[in-house]
Every structure is written in C-alpha cells, then in structure tokens.
C-alpha positions in Angstrom: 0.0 0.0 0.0 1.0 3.4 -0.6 2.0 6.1 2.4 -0.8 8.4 0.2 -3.6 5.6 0.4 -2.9 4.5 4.5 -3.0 8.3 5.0 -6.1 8.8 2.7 -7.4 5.7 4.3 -6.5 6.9 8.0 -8.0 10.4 7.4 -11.7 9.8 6.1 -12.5 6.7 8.1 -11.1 7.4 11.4 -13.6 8.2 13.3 -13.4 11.6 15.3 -13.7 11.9 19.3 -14.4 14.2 21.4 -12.5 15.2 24.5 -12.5 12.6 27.2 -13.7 14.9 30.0 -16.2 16.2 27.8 -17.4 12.5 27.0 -17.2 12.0 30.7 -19.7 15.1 31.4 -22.4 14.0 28.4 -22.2 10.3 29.8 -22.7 11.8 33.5 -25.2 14.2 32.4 -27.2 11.4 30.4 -27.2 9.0 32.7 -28.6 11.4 35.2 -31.2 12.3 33.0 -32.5 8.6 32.4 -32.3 7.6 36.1 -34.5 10.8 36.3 -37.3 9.6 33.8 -37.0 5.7 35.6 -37.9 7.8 38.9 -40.7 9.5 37.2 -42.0 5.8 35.5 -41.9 4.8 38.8 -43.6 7.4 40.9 -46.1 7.0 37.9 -46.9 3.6 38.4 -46.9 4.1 42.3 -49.3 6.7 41.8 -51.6 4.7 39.7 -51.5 2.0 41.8 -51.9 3.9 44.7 -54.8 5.7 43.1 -56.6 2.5 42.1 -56.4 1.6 46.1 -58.2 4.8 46.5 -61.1 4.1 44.7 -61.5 0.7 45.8 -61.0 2.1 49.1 -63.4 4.7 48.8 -66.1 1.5 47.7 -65.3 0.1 50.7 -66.1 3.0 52.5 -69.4 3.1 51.3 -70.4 -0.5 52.2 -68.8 -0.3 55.7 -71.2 2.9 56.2 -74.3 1.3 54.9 -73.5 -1.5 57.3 -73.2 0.5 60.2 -75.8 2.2 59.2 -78.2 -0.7 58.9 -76.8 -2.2 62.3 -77.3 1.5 64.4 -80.4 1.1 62.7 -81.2 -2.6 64.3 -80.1 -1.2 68.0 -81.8 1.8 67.7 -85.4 -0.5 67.1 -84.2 -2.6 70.0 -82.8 0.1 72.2 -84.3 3.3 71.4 -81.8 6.3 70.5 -78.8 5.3 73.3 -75.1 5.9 72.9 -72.9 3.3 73.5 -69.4 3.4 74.6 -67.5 1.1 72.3 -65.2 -0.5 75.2 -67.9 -1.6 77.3 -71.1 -1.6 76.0 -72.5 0.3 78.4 -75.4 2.6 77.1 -77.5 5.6 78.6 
C-alpha cells in the first residue's frame, strides 16, 4: 500500500472523538437524565396503583357505612336512641 492511500485511508474513516472529559460530562449528564425519567416511570406507576387503592378504598367505604348504618339502625329499634361506649357496651 502506498503512504498516500494508509494516510487517505486513515483520514476519512477514522472516526473523530471528542475530548474525554467532555465525554465523561455527556455520559454523566445522560445518565442522570434517564435515572431521572425511571424515577418518574416509577412514581407514575406508584401513583396509579396507589390511586386504584383509592377508589377501591373509597367502595369500601361506602359499604362499611351502609353497614353501620343498617346495624345503628337494628339497636336503635331494639334500644331506642342510646349511645354506647364502644369499650364496654354500656349505654344511657
């Protein structure tokens, strides 16, 4: 091979770098930036989880009141309108 060729050669297909602290920084800064969007996929999912629990939550609620309801409802017929302490079940 000729000395014009290896340099030709060397000159268009070498491949061109940046500095290595510079490469250091972008590779930093990146991989900041994607551990930032995996927080934010997580927090996301969290939050939709979290806001699923909610509504079941809130369902639950709503049956555990009608309950109670219907039960206060039961001793009130059998009692009359008492309060009752909780601990004992003593009434007045």
């Amino acid at each position: 091979m000729s000395q014009l060729f290896v340099y030709l050669y060397n000159k268009f297909n070498k491949m061109k770098k940046i500095k290595k602290d510079e490469l250091s920084k972008l590779v930093e800064l990146n991989t900041n930036f994607r551990e930032l969007k995996f927080q934010l996929a997580d927090i996301e999912v969290t939050f939709n989880r979290l806001n699923s629990q909610k509504v079941s939550t809130l369902a639950n609620i709503e049956t555990a009141a009608y309950d109670l309801s219907l039960y206060q409802d039961k001793i009130v017929e059998q009692y009359g309108d008492i309060k009752v302490n909780l601990q004992t079940g003593e009434y007045n």
